[in-house]
C-alpha positions in Angstrom: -28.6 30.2 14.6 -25.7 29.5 16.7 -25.0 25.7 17.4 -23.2 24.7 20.8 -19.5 23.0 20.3 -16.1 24.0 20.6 -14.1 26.7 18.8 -10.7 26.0 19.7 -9.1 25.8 23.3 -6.4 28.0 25.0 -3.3 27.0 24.2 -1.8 25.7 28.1 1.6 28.4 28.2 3.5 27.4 29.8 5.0 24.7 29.0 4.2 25.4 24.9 4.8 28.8 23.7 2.7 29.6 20.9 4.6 29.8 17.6 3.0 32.6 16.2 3.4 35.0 19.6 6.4 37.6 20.0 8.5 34.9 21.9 7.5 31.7 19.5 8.7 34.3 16.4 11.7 35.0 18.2 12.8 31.2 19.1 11.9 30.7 15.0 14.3 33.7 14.4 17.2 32.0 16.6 16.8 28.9 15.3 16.5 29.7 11.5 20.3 31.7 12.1 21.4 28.5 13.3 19.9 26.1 10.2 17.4 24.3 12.1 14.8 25.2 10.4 15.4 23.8 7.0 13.0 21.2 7.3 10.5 23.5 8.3 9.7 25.5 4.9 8.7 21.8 2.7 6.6 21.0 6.4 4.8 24.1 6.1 4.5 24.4 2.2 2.3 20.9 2.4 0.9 21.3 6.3 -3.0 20.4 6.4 -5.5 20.4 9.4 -6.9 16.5 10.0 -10.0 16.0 8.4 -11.4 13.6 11.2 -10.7 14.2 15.1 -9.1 10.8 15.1 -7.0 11.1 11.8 -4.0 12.9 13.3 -1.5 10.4 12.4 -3.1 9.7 9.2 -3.0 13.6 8.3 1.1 13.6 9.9 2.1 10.9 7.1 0.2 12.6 4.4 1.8 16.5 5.1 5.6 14.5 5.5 5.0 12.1 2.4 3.9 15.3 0.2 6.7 17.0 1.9 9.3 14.8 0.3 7.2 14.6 -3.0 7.0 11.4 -2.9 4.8 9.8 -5.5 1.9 7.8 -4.0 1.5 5.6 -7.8 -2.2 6.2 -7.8 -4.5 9.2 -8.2 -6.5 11.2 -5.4 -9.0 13.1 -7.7 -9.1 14.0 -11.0 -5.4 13.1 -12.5 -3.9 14.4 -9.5 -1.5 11.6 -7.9 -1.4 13.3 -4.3 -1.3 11.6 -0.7 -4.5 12.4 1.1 -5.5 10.5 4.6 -8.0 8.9 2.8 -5.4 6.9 0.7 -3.6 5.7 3.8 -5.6 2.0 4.3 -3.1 -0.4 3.8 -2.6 -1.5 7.4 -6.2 -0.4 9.0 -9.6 0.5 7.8 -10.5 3.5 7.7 -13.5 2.7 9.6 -11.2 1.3 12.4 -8.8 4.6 12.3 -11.9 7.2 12.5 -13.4 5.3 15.6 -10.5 4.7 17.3 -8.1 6.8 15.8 -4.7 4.3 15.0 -1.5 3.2 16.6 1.7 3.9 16.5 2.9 0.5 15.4 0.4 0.7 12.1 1.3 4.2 11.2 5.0 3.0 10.6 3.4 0.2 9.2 1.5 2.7 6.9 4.6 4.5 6.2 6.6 1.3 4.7 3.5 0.4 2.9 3.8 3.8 0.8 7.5 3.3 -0.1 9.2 5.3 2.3 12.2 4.9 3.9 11.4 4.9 7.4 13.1 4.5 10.3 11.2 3.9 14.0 11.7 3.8 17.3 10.5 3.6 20.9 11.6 5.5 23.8 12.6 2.3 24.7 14.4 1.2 22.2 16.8 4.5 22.1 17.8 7.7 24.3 17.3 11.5 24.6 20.3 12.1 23.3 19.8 10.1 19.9 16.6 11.8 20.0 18.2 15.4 19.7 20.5 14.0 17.1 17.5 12.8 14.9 15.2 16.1 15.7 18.6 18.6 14.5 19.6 15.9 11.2 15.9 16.2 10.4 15.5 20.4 11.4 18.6 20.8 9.2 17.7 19.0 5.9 14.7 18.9 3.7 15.4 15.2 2.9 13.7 13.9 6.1 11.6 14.7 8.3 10.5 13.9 11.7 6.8 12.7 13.4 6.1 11.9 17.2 3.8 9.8 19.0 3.3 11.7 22.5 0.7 12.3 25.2 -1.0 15.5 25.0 -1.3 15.5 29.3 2.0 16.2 29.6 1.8 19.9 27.9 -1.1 20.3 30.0 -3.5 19.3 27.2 -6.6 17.9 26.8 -6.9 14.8 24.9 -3.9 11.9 25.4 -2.4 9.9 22.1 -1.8 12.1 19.6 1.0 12.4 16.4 2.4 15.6 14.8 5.5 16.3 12.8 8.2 18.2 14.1 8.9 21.1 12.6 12.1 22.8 13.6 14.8 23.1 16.9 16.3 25.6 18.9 19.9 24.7 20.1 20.0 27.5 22.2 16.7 26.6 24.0 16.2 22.9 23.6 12.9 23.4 21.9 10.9 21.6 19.3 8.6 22.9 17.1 5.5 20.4 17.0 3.0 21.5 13.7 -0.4 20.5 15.1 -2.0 19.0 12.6 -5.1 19.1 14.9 -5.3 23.2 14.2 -9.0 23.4 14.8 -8.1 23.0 18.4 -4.0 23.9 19.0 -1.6 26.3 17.3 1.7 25.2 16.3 3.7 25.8 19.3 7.5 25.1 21.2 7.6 22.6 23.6 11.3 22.0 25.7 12.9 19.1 24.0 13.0 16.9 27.5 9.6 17.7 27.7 8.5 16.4 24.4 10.7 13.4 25.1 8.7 12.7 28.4 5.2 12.7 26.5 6.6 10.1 23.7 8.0 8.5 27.0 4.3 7.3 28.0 2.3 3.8 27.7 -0.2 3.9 25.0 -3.3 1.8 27.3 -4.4 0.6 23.6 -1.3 -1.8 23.1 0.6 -1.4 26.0 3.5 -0.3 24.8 5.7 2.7 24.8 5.2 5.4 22.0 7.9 6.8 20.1 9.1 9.0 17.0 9.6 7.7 13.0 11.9 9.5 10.6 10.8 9.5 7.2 12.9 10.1 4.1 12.5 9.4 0.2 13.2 6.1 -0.7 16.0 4.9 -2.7 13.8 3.9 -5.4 10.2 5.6 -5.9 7.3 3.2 -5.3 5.2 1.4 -7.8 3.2 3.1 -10.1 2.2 0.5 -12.1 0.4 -2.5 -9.3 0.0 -0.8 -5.9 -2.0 -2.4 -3.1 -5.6 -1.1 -1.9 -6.8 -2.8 1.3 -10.6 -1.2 0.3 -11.8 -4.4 -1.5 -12.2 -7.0 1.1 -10.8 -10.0 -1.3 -7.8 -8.7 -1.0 -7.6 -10.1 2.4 -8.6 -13.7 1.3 -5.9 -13.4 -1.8 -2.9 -12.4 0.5 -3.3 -15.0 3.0 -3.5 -17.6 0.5 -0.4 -16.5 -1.8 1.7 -15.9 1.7 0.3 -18.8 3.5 -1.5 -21.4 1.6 1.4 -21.7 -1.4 4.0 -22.6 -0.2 2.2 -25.5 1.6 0.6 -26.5 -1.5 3.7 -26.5 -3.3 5.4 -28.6 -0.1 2.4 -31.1 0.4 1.5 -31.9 -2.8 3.5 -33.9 -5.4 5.0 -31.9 -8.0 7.3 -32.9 -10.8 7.1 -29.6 -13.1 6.7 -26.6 -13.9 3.5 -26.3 -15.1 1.9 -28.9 -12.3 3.3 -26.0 -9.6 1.4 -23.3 -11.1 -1.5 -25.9 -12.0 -1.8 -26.6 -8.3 -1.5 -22.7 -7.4 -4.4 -22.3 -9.6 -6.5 -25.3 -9.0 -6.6 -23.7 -5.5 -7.4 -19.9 -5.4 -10.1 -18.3 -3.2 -13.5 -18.1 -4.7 -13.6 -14.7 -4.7 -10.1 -14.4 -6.9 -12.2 -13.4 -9.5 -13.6 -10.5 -7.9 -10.3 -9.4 -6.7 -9.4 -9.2 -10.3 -12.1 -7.7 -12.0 -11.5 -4.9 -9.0 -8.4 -4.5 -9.9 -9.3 -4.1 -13.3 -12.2 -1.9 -12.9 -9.9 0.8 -10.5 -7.4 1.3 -13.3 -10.0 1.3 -15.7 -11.7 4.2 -13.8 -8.2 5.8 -12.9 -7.0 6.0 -16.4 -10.2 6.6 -18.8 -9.4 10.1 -19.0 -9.2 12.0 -22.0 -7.0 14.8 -21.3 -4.4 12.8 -19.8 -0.8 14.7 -20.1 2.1 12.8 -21.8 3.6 11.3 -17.9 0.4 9.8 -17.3 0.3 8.4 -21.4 4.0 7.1 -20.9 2.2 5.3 -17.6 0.2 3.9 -19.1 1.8 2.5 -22.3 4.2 1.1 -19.2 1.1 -0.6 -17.9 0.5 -2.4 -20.9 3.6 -3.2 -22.4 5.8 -3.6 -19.8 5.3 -7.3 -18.5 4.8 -9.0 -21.5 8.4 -9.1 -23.6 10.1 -8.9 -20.6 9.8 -12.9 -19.5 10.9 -15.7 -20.6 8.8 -18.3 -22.6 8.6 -20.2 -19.5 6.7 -17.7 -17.8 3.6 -18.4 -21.0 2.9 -21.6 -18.1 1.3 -19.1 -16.1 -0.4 -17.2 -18.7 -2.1 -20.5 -20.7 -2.8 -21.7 -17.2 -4.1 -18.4 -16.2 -6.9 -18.4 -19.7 -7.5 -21.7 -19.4 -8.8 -21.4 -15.5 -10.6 -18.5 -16.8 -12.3 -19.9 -19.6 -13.3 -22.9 -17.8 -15.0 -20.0 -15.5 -16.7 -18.5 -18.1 -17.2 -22.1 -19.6 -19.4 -22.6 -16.6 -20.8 -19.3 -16.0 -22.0 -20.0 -20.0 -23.7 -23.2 -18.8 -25.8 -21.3 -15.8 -27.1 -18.8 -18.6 -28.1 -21.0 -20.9 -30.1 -23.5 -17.9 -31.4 -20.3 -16.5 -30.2 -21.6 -13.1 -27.5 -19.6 -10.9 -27.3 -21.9 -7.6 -26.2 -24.8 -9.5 -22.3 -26.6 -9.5 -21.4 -27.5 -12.9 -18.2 -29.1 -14.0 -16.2 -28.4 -17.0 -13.8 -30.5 -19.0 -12.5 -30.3 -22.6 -12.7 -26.3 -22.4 -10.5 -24.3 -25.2 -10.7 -21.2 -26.7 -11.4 -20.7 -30.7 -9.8 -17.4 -32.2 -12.4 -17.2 -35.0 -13.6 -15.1 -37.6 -16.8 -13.5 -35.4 -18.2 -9.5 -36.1 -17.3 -9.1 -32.3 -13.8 -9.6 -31.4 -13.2 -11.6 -29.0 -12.4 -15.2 -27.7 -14.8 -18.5 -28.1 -14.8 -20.6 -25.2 -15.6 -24.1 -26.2 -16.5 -26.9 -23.7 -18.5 -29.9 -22.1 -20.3 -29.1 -19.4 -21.1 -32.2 -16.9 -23.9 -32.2 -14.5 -25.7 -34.9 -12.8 -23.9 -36.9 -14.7 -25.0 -35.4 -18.3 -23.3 -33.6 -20.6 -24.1 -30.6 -22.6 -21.5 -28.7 -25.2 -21.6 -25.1 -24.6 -20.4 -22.3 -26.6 -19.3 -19.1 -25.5 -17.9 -15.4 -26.9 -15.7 -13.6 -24.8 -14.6 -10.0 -25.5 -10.6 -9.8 -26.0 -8.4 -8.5 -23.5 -6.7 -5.7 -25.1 -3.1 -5.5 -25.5 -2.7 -2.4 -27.2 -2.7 0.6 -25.4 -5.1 3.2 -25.3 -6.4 6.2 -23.4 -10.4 6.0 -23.2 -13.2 4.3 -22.0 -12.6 0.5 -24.1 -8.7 0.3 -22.5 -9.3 -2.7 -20.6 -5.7 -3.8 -18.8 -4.3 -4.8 -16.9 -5.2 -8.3 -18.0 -5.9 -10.8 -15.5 -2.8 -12.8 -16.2 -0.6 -9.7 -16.2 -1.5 -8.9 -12.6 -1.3 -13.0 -11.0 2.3 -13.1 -12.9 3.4 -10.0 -11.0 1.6 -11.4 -7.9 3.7 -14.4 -8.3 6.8 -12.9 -8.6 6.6 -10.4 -5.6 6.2 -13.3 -3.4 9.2 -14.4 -1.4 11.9 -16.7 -2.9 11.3 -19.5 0.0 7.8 -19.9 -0.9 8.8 -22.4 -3.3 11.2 -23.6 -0.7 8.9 -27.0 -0.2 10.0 -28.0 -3.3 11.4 -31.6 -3.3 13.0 -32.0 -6.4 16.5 -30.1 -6.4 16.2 -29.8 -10.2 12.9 -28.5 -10.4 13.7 -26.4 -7.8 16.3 -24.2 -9.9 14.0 -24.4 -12.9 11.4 -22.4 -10.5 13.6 -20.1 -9.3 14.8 -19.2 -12.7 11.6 -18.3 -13.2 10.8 -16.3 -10.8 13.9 -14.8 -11.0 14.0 -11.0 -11.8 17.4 -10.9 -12.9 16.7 -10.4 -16.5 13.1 -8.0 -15.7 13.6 -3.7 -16.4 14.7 -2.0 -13.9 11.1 -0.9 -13.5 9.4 -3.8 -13.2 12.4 -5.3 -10.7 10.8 -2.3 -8.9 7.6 -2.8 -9.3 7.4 -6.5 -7.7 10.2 -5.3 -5.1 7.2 -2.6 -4.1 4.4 -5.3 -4.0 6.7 -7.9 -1.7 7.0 -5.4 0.9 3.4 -4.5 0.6 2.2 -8.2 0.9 4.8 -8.6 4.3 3.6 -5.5 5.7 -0.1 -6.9 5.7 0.6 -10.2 6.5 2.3 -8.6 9.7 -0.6 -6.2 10.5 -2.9 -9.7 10.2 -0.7 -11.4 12.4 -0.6 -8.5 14.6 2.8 -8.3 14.7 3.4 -4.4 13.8 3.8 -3.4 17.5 6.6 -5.9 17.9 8.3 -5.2 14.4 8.9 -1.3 12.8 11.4 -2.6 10.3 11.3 -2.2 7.2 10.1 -5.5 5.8 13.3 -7.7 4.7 13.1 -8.9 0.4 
């Protein structure tokens, strides 16, 4: 039985010519002589229809970032590593983004967040003739490519904010191309360049401000594929605001006269729910990589993942890592003591903890400690399983290893969060040790890749990425 809705609308002719009539063909024919429609053939090889009526800008990024085969560093489905809409959360839920659809502000934001090079503008903020320029560098090349932010009333359509890549120019005619990625109700169709400029020319009521355009080309170095931010675990949240906020005023407030009482006070302090940011971190790559068909890239990945970070430092950089088991042991010290009283509501307090590397069946690490509690004491033993540290590809790999992931953490934050420091000499002990100068090239990349990750959300939480579309400065 037939169900009422909409199947497609008219396209509005003019102003838009319909790309695949007898005219649009001939404006593709002229233009294609001319070489501006270079960029169109990668657009078109990778073009998908928005899977939600209010994903368009999500669907724009994911058809230009597959466009320049650019690696998102994390799988879709299956082993495939491919950009889909639904991986584009770093700067707003998706919840958000399919109820209200999503701003032009946050899909730069979202663009950054991926590893692109992107560059951003606002009507206001440029011309029509630098416009032109950017519409026949990106119509001429398939090594960036163009998407606008425009009002739909302006072609005479029905809707208002919407975002499309452009897909080719006509000299001759002053035309753009736009690829509709909303193709359950538009065609791709030509629009007169002045025209198209007057539509991104319009006040979006949601912020106020003017919308605009965003070239997007491949980065000079690819993104990470090792540690790359996912904004669907809400501790996340909790854990960026504290490393970009609530460090470096530990550091300054409190009095610090080494190494090892920095990270001690960095640790003393982490949200309560750092261990479930962890363990989810964990639990992702676990899923992601427990593949037994896995081709010889993703094996080389993931012998990266697990070897990578550990011969690479300094044996300064063991602080964090002793520090690291020890806060973790006195966790599961504790967690040990709430077992064994059959209570799970209770604080318990524990001192004296150390790990035992003993000969047990089960390998694995015994936590030893005294647990206080109304003021009585109770020893408690307790066997935790090993992290592994060789790699493998199955089910039991089991990395990266808490520690791993807080010492890259640490090192993609900003050089002046230790800037609080007091003592000069202690000062350029820290910062030889977060210094990257003697990392891989890969792992320089890697934390390069997180610090512009943790400024970009730090800016969307500050709701700042309306008034800022740089690229975040490391």
């Amino acid at each position: 039985m037939a169900t009422a809705g909409l199947y497609r609308r008219s396209l509005p002719s003019p102003p838009a010519i319909d790309f695949s009539s007898a005219e649009g063909k001939k404006i593709f024919s002229e233009a294609l002589q001319k070489g501006t429609m270079e960029g169109f053939f990668r657009l078109i090889s990778y073009f998908q229809t928005q899977s939600e009526p209010a994903y368009c800008g999500l669907a724009s990024l994911s058809v230009v970032l597959n466009a320049l085969s650019i690696d998102p560093g994390r799988k879709w489905k299956g082993p495939w590593r491919w950009f889909d809409e639904s991986m584009l959360d770093c700067c707003e839920p998706l919840e958000v983004v399919k109820a209200k659809g999503i701003s032009f502000g946050k899909v730069v934001c979202l663009a950054h967040c991926t590893g692109a090079k992107v560059e951003a503008f606002r009507t206001n903020q440029t011309t029509i003739a630098d416009f032109r320029n950017f519409v026949i560098k990106c119509s001429s090349s398939e090594n960036c490519h163009l998407i606008s932010s425009y009002d739909r009333g302006v072609f005479k359509q029905t809707g208002s904010g919407h975002f499309s890549p452009i897909g080719g120019y006509n000299a001759e005619r002053d035309m753009a191309l736009i690829l509709d990625v909303a193709r359950f109700k538009y065609p791709p169709h030509w629009v007169p360049l002045k025209l198209l400029w007057e539509a991104m020319d319009s006040i979006d009521q949601s912020t106020g401000k003017r919308r605009g355009f965003m070239l997007i080309s491949r980065p000079h170095r690819e993104p990470g594929l090792l540690y790359t931010l996912c904004c669907k675990d809400e501790s996340w949240i909790n854990i960026a605001k504290y490393l970009k906020e609530d460090v470096p005023r530990l550091v300054s407030s409190q009095h610090v006269d080494s190494v090892e009482k920095i990270i001690s006070v960095v640790f003393k302090s982490l949200p309560s729910n750092f261990n479930t940011f962890i363990r989810w971190v964990a639990e992702i790559r676990i899923t992601e990589d427990a593949k037994e068909n896995l081709s010889a890239e993703e094996k080389s990945r993931l012998n990266l993942k697990a070897y990578i970070p550990f011969p690479c430092f300094g044996l300064s950089v063991l602080f964090l890592w002793t520090i690291f088991d020890s806060y973790m042991s006195a966790k599961a010290c504790c967690q040990g003591a709430e077992i064994l009283s059959g209570c799970s509501s209770i604080e318990f307090c524990c001192r004296e903890v150390k790990c035992v590397n003993g000969a047990v069946e089960v390998e694995g690490t015994v936590v030893t400690g005294v647990v206080v509690r109304d003021g009585s004491e109770q020893n408690v033993d307790l066997l935790v399983p090993s992290t592994q540290t060789d790699c493998e590809y199955g089910p039991e790999a089991t990395y990266p290893a808490g520690n791993d992931l807080f010492t890259v953490l640490l090192l993609a934050l900003p050089p002046q969060t230790w800037s609080g420091i007091k003592d000069q000499a202690l000062m350029n002990e820290m910062k030889q040790l977060i210094s990257m100068a003697f990392l891989p090239t890969m792992l320089q990349e890697e934390v390069l890749h997180l610090r512009r990750q943790l400024q970009l959300l730090k800016r969307c939480q500050e709701n700042k990425e309306e008034e800022d579309l740089a690229a975040p400065a490391y």
